[in-house]
C-alpha positions in Angstrom: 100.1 171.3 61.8 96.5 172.2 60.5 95.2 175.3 59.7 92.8 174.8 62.3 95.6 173.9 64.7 97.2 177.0 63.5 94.2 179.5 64.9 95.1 178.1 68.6 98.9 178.1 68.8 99.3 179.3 72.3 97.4 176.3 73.7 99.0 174.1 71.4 102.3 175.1 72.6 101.2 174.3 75.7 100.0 171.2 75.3 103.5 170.4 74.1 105.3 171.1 77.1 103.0 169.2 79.4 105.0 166.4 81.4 106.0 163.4 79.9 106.9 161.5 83.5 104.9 160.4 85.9 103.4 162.8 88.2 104.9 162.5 91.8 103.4 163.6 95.4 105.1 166.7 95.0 105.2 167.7 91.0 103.4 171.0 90.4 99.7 171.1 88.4 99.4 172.7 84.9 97.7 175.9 83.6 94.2 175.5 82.0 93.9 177.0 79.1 90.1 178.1 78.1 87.7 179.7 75.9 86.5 183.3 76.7 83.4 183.0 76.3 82.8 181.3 80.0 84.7 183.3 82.7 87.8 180.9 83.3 89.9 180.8 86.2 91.8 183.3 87.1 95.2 181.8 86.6 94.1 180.9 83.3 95.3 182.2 80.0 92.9 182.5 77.1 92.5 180.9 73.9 90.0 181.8 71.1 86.0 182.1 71.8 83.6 180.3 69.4 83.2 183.0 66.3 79.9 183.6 68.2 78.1 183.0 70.9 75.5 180.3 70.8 71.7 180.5 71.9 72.3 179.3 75.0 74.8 178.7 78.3 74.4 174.8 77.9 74.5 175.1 74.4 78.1 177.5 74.2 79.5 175.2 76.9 79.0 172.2 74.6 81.1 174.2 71.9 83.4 174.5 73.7 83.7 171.4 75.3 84.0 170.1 72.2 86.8 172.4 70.9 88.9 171.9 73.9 88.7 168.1 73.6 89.8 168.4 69.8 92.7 170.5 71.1 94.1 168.1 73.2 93.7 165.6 70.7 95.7 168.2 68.5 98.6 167.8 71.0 101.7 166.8 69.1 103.1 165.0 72.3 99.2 162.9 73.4 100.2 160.2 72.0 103.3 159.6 74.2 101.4 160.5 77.5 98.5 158.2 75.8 101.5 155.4 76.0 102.6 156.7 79.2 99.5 156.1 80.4 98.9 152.6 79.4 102.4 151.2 79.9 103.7 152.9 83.2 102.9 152.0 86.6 102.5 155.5 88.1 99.8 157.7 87.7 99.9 159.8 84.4 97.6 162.3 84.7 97.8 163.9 80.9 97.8 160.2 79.4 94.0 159.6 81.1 93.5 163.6 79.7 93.9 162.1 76.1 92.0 159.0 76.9 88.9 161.0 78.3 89.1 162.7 75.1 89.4 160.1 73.0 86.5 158.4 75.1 84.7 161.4 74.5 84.9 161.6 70.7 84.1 157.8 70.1 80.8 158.4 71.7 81.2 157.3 75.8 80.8 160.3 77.8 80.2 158.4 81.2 83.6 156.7 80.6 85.2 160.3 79.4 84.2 161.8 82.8 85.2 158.6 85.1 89.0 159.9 83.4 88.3 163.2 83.5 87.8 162.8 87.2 90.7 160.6 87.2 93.4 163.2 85.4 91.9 165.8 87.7 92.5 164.2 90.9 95.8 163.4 89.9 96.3 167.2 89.3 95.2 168.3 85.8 93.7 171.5 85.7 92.9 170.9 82.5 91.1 167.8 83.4 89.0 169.8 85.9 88.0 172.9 83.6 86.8 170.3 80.8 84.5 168.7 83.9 83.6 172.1 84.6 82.2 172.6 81.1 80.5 169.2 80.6 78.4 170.2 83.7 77.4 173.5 82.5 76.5 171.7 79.3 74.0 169.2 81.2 73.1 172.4 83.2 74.4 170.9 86.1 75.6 173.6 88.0 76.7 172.9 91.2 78.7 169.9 89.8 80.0 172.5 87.5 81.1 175.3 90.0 82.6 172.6 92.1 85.3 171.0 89.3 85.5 175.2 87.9 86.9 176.0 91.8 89.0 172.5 91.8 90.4 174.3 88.4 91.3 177.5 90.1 92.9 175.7 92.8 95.1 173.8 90.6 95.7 176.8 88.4 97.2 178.7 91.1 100.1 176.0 92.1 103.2 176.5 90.9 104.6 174.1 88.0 107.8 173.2 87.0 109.7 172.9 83.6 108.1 170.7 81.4 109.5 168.5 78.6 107.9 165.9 75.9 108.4 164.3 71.9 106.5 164.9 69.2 104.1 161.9 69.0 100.7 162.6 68.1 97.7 160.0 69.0 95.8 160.5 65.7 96.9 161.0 62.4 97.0 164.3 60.1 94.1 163.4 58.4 91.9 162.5 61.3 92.9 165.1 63.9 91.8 167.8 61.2 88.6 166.8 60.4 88.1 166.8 64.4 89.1 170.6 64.7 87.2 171.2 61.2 84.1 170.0 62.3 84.0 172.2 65.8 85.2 175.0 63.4 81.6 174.5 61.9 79.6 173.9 65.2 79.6 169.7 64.7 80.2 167.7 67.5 83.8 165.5 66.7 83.9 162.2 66.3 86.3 159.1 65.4 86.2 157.9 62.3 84.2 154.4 62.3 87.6 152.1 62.0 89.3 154.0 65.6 85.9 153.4 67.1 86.3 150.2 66.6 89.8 150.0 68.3 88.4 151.7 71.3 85.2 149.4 71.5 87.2 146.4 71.5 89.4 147.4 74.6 88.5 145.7 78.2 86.4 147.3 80.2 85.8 147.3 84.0 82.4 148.4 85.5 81.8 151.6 87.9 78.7 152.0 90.4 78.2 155.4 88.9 79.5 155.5 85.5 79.0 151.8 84.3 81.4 150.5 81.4 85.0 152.2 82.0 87.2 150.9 79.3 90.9 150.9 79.8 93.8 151.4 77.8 95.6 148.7 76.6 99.7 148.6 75.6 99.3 149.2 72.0 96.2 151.6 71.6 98.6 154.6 71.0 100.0 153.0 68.4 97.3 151.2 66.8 95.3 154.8 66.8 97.9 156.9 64.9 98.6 153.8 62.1 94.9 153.6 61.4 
C-alpha cells in the first residue's frame, strides 16, 4: 500500500470488506465514508479533510470528489467487484462504484454519474454521497441535497458481514500517482494507455447522459496488466 493510501486507512479497510456477491432484495447497504469538511451523514464515519479548506463550496466539494474517487480506486478488492460487475448476471452495486470512478478519472463525467446513479439505486451509500458531492461541485444543490438524504437513508440500514480478495483494478504505480496528485490539489487522471482501454469499450446511448460505456469481460484484467 502507498504512503498516500496509508494517510486513509480506516476507509481503506473499509473498502476491503465491501461485498463481493451480488446484492440481493434483501442484503443490507454500506456505510459512507466522507470527508469532514462537508457535514456528512449522520451514520457516517469520517476520513481526513483536505489539509485546507479551498476558496470555495464548489471548489472544496471538487476536492473531495476527487479524493474519494482515488480511494475507491485505492481499494485492494475493486478490481474483483470491477469483474463482478462485468461478468455476473446480478446487479453488483460496488463493481459499477469502481466503474463510475474509473469513468470519472478517464475524463467522462456524464457516464460516471449514469453509474453512480446506478450503484446508488442498487444500495451504495457510497455511490449516493459521491453524487451528493458532484452536485455541490456544479453548485447544483437541490440535486445535491436529494442524493446527500438518499445517503443518510442508506447509511442508517443495517449491513451484514462482509467478505472479498485482494485484487486491485490499477496497478502500484498508477493508483499512486492518482492519490498523489489529489494530495496536491490536481484533478486524477488515467494514464494515456488505460484511457485508451476504456475509450475502446461499447457504448450504449442515454436520453440524459448520452454515451454510457459498458464494461466488458476482460477490462479488470486488462486495467491492472497495463
Amino acid at each position: 500500500m502507498s504512503r498516500h493510501a496509508d494517510q486513509h486507512p480506516s476507509l481503506l479497510a473499509w473498502l476491503d470488506s465491501r461485498p463481493l456477491s451480488p446484492r440481493g432484495a434483501d442484503a443490507s447497504a454500506e456505510h459512507v465514508y466522507t470527508c469532514t469538511t462537508t457535514a456528512p451523514p449522520t451514520a457516517a464515519a469520517h476520513i481526513t479533510a483536505a489539509p485546507a479548506p479551498f476558496p470555495s463550496e464548489h471548489e472544496q466539494a471538487a476536492h473531495e470528489l476527487d479524493l474519494a474517487v482515488a480511494l475507491v480506486l485505492n481499494a485492494p478488492s475493486a478490481g474483483q467487484a470491477l469483474d463482478l460487475l462485468a461478468n455476473s448476471e446480478q446487479i453488483h452495486p460496488e463493481g459499477a462504484l469502481v466503474f463510475a470512478c474509473l469513468l470519472f478519472v478517464a475524463g467522462r463525467p456524464d457516464a460516471a454519474e449514469f453509474w453512480w446513479q446506478f450503484a446508488a439505486g442498487s444500495g451504495s451509500t457510497t455511490g449516493a454521497y459521491l453524487l451528493h458531492l458532484h452536485h455541490l461541485c456544479h453548485g447544483e444543490t437541490r440535486d445535491a441535497a436529494h442524493w446527500r438524504g438518499q445517503a443518510e437513508r442508506l447509511a442508517a440500514k443495517p449491513r451484514g458481514r462482509r467478505t472479498g480478495t485482494c485484487r486491485p483494478v490499477l496497478s502500484d504505480a498508477v493508483r499512486r500517482d492518482i492519490l498523489a496528485r489529489c494530495h496536491v490539489g490536481l484533478h486524477p487522471r488515467l494514464p494515456v494507455a488505460l484511457e485508451a482501454v476504456i475509450n475502446r469499450l461499447t457504448v450504449g446511448c442515454d436520453d440524459d447522459f448520452g454515451e454510457i460505456p459498458q464494461p466488458c469481460n476482460s477490462l479488470a484484467r486488462e486495467l491492472v496488466d497495463r
